[in-house]
C-alpha positions in Angstrom: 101.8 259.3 217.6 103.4 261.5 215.5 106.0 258.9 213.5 105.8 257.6 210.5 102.4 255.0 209.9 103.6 251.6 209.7 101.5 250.8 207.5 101.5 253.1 204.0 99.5 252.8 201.5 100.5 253.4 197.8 98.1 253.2 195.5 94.9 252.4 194.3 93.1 251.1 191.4 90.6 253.3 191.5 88.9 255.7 194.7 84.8 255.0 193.3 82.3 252.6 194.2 78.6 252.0 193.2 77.1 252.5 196.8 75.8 249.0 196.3 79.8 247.8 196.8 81.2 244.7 195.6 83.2 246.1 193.6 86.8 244.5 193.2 89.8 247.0 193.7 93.6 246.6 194.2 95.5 248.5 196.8 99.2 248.8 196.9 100.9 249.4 200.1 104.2 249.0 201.6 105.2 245.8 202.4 103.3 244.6 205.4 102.1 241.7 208.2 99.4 241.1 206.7 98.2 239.6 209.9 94.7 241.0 211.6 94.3 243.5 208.9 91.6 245.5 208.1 90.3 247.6 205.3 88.2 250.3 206.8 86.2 252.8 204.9 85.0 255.4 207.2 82.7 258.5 207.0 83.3 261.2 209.4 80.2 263.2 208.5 77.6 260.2 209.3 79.9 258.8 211.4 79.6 255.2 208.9 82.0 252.7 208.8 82.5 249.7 206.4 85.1 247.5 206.0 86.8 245.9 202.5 86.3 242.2 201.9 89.1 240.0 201.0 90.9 236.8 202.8 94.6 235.9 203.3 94.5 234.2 199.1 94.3 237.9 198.4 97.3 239.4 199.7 99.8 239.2 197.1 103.7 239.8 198.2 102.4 241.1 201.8 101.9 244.5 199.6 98.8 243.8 196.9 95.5 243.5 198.4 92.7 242.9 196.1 89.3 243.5 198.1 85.5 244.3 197.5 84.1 247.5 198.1 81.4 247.2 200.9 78.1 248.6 200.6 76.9 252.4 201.7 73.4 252.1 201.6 70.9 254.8 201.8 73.2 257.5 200.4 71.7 260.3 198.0 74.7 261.7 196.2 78.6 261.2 195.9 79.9 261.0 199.1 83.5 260.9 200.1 85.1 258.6 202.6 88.7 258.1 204.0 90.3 254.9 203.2 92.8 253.3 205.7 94.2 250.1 206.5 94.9 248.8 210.2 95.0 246.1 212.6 92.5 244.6 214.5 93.8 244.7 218.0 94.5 248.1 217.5 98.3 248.2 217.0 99.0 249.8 214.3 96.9 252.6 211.3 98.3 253.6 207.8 97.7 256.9 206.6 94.1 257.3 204.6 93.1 258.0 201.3 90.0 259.8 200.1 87.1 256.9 198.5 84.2 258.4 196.5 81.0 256.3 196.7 78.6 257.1 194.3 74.9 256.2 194.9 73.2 253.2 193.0 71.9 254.0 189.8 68.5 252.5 189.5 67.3 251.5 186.2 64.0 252.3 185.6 61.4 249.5 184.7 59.6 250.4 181.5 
């Protein structure tokens, strides 16, 4: 399918997460059925997928989502993802966005 997504992502607050994820972000897109959507986070190289965490109170104007970051355990350096959003049933994709996830920094107990 070679037309335009329907779904289109904007913006971002910012592309980085702690690998440990939670992290809250807003994404901008264009205005949207919010309906079945998914925020998916997807790694070609591993082949990992995650997916953002946010319910229907956190769609603002059908074009604001603010979501949590999932986790990406186990990884050793920065590592970057694609971003997308798209509907459950399969229907429709946006275009993606590169993500950088950053591994954990563990303090060290003295």
């Amino acid at each position: 399918n070679m037309n335009m997504p329907e779904l289109q992502i904007r913006e971002i607050s910012d592309a980085t997460s702690s690998s440990a994820g939670g992290e809250k972000k807003i994404l901008i897109c264009e205005e949207l059925d919010s309906s079945g959507l998914q925020l998916v986070f997807y790694d070609e190289q591993s082949g990992w997928t995650g997916f953002g965490g946010f319910s229907p109170s956190n769609i603002h104007h059908n074009s604001i989502f603010v979501f949590r970051t999932p986790a990406f355990a186990g990884i050793e350096r920065e590592t970057s993802v694609k971003l997308g959003l798209n509907k459950s049933d399969g229907s429709a994709c946006s275009n993606t966005i590169h993500f950088t996830f950053y591994p954990q920094r563990v303090l060290d107990e003295q």
